[in-house]
N, C-alpha and C positions, 0 to 999 in steps of 0.2 A: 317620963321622957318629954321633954321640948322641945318647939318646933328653932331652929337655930335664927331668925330672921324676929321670929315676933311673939317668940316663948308661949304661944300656942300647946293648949296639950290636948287637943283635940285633933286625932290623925286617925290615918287609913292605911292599909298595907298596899303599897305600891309595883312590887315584883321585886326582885336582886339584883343586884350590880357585884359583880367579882365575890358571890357568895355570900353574900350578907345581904340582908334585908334593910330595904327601904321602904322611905312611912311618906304618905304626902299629908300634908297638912292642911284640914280641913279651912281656916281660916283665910290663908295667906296664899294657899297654890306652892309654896314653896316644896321641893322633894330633899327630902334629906335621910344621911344614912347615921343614927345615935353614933356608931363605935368607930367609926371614922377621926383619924388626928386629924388636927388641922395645918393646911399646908404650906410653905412657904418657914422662912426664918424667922427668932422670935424676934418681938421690937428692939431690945435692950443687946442682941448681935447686930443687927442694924443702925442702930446709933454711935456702937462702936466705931464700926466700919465708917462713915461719916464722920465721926470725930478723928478718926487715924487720917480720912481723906484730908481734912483741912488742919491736921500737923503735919503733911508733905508728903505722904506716903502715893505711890499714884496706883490706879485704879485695877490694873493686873497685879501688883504685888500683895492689895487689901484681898481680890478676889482671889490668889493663890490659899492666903492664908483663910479664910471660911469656906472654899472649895467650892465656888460659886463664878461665874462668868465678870468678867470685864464690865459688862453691860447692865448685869444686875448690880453693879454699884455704882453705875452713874445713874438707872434710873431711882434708886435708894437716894442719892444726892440730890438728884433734880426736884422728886417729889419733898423733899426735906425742905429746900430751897424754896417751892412754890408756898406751902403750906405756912413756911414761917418768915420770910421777909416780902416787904414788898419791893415790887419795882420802881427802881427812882423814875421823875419825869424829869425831862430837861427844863432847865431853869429861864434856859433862852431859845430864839430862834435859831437855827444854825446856817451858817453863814458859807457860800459856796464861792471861790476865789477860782479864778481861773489863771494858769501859771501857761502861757504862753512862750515864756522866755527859751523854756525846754525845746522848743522847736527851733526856734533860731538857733540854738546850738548845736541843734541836732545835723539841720541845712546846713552850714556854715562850716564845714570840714576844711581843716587848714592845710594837711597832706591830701595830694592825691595820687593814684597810680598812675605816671607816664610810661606808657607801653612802649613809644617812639623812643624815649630817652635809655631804655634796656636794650635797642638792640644794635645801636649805633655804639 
């Protein structure tokens, strides 16, 4: 048996979790349980799911289908995302225009309500 972090085979019996014994590992401090799965989706359901994302499918109808949250396949996407493209930089400074014109238009109302002219 190995320690799961640093393949350590040097342990100690720790006490039980849900019935099963745990080992700490003399090396690394690490506590771990041998017969324990491991948790979470496999990678190769997760790459799915991201490959469906980006042919259009959107992100509740991926999670319908692996029975998994909305949320856990954006953050499937986002970490995908980070890990494998970088961020573009802009190329230039970006340039800030001030549009004015909108107010004059806004002021400048051509109707207006004459209340005197309703009741005569």
């Amino acid at each position: 048996m190995k320690c799961k972090k640093c393949d350590g085979t040097i342990h100690v019996k720790a006490g039980f979790v849900n019935n099963e014994q745990r080992y700490k590992c003399k090396k690394c401090g690490c506590q771990f349980v041998p017969t324990r799965q491991p948790r979470g989706k496999p990678e190769n359901t997760k790459i799915l799911a991201i490959w469906l994302y980006l042919h259009g499918l959107s992100f509740r109808t991926i999670g319908k289908l692996f029975k998994v949250t909305h949320k856990t396949i954006l953050d499937w996407v986002r970490i995908f995302a980070r890990t494998n493209y970088i961020k573009p930089e802009p190329k230039s400074e970006a340039v800030i225009i001030e549009l004015d014109e909108m107010w004059h238009f806004l002021d400048s109302k051509k109707t207006s309500l004459d209340m005197e002219g309703l009741l005569s």
